[in-house]
DRENDO-1510 file (C-alpha; in Angstrom, 1 decimal, always signed):
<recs>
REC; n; res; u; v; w
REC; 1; UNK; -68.2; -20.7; -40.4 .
REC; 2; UNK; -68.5; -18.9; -36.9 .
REC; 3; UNK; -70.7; -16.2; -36.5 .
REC; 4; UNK; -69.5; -12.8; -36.1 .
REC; 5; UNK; -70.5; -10.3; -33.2 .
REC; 6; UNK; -72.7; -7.0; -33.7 .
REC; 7; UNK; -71.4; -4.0; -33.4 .
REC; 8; UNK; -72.9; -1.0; -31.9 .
REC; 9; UNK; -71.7; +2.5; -31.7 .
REC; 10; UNK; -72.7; +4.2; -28.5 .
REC; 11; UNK; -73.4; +7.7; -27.4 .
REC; 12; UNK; -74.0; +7.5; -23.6 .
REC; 13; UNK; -75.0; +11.0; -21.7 .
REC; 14; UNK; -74.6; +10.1; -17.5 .
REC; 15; UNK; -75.5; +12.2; -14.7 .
REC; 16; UNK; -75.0; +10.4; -12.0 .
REC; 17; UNK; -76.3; +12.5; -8.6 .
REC; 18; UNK; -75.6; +9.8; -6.7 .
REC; 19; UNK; -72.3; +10.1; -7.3 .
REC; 20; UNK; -71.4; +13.1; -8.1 .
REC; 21; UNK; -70.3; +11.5; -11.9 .
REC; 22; UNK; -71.5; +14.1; -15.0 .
REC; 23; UNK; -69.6; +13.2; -18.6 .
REC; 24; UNK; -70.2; +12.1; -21.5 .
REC; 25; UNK; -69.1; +8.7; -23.0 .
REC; 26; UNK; -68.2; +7.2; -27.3 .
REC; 27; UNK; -67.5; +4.0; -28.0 .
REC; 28; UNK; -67.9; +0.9; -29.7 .
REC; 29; UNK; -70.1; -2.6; -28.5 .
REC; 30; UNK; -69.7; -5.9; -29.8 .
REC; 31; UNK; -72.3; -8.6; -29.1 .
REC; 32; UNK; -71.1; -11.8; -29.1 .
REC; 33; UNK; -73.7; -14.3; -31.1 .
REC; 34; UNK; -74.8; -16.2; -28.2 .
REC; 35; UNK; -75.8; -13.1; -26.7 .
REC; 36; UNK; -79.3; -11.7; -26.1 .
REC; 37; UNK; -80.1; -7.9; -26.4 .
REC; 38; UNK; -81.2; -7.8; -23.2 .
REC; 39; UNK; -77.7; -9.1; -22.1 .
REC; 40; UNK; -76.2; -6.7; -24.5 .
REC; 41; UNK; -78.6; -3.5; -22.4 .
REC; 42; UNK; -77.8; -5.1; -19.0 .
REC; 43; UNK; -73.8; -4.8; -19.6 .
REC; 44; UNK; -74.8; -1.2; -20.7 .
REC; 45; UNK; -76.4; -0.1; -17.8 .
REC; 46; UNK; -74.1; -1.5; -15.5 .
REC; 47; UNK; -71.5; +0.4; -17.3 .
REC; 48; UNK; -73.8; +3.9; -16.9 .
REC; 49; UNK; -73.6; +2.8; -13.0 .
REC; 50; UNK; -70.4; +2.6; -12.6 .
REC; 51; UNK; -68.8; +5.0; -15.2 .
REC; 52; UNK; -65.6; +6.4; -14.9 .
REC; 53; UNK; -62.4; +7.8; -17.0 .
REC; 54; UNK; -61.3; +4.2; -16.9 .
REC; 55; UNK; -64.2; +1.7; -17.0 .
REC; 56; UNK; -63.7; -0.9; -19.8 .
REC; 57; UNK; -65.3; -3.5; -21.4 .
REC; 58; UNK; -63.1; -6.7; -21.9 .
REC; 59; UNK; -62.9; -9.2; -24.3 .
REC; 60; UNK; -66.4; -10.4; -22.5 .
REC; 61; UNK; -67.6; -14.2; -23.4 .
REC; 62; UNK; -64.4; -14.6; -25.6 .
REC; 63; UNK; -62.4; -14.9; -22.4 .
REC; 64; UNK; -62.9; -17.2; -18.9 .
REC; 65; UNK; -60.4; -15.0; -16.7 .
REC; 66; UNK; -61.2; -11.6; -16.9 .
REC; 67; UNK; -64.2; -9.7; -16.2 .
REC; 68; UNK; -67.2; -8.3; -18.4 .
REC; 69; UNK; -66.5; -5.1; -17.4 .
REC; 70; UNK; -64.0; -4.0; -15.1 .
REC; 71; UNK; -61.7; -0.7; -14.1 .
REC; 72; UNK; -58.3; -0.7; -13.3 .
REC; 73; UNK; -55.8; +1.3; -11.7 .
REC; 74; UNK; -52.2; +2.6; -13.9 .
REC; 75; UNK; -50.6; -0.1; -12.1 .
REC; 76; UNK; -52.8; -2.6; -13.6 .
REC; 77; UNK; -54.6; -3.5; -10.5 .
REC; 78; UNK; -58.0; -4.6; -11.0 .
REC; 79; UNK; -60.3; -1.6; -8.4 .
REC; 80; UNK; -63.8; -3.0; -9.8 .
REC; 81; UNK; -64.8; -6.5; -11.7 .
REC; 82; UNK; -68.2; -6.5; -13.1 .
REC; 83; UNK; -70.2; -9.8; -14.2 .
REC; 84; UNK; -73.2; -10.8; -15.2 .
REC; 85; UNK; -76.0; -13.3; -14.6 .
REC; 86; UNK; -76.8; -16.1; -12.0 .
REC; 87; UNK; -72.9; -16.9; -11.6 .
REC; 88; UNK; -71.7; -19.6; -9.6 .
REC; 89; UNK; -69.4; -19.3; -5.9 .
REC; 90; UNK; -66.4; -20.7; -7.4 .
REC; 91; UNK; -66.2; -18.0; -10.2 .
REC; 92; UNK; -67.3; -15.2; -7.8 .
REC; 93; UNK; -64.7; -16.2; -5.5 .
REC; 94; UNK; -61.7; -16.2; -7.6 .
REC; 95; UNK; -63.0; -12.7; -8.4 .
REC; 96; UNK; -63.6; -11.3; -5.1 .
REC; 97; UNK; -59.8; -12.7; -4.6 .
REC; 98; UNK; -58.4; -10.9; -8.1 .
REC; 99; UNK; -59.9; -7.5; -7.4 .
REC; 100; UNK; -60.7; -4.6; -4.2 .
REC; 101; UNK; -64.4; -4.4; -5.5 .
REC; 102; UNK; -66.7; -7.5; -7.4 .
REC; 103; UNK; -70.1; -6.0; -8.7 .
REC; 104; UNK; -72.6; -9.3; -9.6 .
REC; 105; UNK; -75.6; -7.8; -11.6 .
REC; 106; UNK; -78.6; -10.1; -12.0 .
REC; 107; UNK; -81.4; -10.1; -14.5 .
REC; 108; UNK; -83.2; -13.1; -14.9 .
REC; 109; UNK; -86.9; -12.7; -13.6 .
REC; 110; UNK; -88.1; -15.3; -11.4 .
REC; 111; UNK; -85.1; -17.7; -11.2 .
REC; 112; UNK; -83.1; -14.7; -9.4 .
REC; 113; UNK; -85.1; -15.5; -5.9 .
REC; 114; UNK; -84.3; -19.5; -6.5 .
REC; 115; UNK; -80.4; -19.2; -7.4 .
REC; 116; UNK; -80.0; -16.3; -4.2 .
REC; 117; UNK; -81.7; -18.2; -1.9 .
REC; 118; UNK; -79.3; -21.3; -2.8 .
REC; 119; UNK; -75.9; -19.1; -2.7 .
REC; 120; UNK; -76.6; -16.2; +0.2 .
REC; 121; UNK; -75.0; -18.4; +2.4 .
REC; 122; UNK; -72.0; -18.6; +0.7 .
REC; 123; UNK; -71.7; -15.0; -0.4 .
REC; 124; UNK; -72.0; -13.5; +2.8 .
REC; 125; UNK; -67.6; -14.3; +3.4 .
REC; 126; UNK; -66.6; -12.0; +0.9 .
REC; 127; UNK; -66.7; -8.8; +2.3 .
REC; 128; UNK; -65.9; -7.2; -1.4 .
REC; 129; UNK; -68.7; -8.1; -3.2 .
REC; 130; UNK; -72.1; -6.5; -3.9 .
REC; 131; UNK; -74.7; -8.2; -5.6 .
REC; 132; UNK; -77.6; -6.2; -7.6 .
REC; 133; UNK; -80.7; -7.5; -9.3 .
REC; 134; UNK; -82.4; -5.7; -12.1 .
REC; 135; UNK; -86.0; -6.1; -12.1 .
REC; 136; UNK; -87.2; -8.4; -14.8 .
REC; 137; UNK; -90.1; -5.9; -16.3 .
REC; 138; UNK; -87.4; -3.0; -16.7 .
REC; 139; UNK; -85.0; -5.2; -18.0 .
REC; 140; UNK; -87.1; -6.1; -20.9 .
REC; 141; UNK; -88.4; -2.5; -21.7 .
REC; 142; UNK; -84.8; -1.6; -22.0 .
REC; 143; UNK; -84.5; -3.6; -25.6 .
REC; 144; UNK; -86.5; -0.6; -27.0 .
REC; 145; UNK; -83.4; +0.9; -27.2 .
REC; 146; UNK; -81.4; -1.9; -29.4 .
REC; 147; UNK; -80.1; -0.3; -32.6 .
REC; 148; UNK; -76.7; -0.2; -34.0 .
REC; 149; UNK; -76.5; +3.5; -33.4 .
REC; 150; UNK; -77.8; +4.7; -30.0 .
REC; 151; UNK; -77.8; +8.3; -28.5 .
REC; 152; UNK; -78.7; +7.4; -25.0 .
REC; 153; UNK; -79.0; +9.5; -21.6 .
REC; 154; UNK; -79.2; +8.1; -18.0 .
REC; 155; UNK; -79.5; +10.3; -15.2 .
REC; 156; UNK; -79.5; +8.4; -11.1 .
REC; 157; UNK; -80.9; +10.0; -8.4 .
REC; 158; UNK; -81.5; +8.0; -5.5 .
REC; 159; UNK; -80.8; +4.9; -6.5 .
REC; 160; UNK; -83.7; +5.1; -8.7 .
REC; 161; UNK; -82.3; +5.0; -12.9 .
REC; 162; UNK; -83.9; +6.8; -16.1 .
REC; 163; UNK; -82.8; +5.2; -19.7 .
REC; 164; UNK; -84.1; +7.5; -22.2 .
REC; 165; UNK; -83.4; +8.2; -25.9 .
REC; 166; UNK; -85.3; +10.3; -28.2 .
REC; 167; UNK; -88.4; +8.5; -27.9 .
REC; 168; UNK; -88.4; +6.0; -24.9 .
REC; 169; UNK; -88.0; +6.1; -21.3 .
REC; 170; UNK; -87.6; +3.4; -19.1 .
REC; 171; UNK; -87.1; +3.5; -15.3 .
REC; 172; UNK; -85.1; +1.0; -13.5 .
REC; 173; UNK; -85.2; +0.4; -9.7 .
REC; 174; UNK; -82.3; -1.6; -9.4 .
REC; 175; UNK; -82.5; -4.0; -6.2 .
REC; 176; UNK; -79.7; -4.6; -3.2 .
REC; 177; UNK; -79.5; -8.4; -2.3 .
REC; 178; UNK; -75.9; -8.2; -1.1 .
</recs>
């Protein structure tokens, strides 16, 4: 018998002064049961980053051709695709060719330096693609905010990033390679 994902209900407060972006956001998280919680706080906090009215998660793992996370326009065009991890040129290019914007966040500590420094090169052609590493120490301070009810507030200033709930605060410098 497969194993069934976790859910998590979600109270996210953003004030984004970078952008300008102020609201308030409900709803529902399933982690799949191959993934980590620190997988489960990075596809959180890249949803904080780049919130909006219509910013959705997909069906995630479940599914090889759509995004993680991804907004699109009434029309059904695909504005921003989100993914996750150390991903590989082929899949980043039939994003960058699918959608106006491809967002490629990174997490993984010291292999991050090995894997860029093997695909820079090819990245550089695609003009639509940014690639963002979160630092591996903040990464894993994040997971003191895993439980299956969470009231969380981010505010971004700067580029800098605060994660706080009740208790915990956790700042996140996030990093530009691309």
């Amino acid at each position: 018998m497969a194993a069934k994902a976790t859910v998590f209900k979600v109270s996210l407060q953003i004030a984004d002064m970078d952008r300008h972006y102020y609201a308030d956001h409900q709803f529902t998280l399933a982690q799949h049961p191959s993934e980590t919680d620190t997988r489960m706080m990075v596809r959180l906090l890249a949803f904080a980053l780049n919130a909006s009215d219509s910013l959705v998660f997909s069906k995630g793992l479940c599914v090889d051709d759509e995004a993680e996370l991804w907004d699109k326009s009434l029309s059904g065009e695909i504005d921003l695709w989100v993914e996750f991890g150390q991903a590989d040129e082929k899949w980043l290019r039939k994003a960058c060719g699918r959608s106006k914007q491809v967002i490629l966040y990174t997490y993984g500590g010291r292999s991050v330096p090995i894997w860029w420094q093997q695909n820079q090169q090819a990245f550089i052609r695609y003009n639509n693609l940014t690639v963002i590493n979160f630092p591996e120490e903040a990464v894993k301070q994040m997971e003191v905010f895993v439980n299956r009810n969470m009231a969380l507030q981010v505010s971004i200033s700067e580029g800098q990033v605060w994660l706080s709930d009740a208790n915990d605060s956790v700042l996140i410098e996030p990093e530009i390679l691309k």
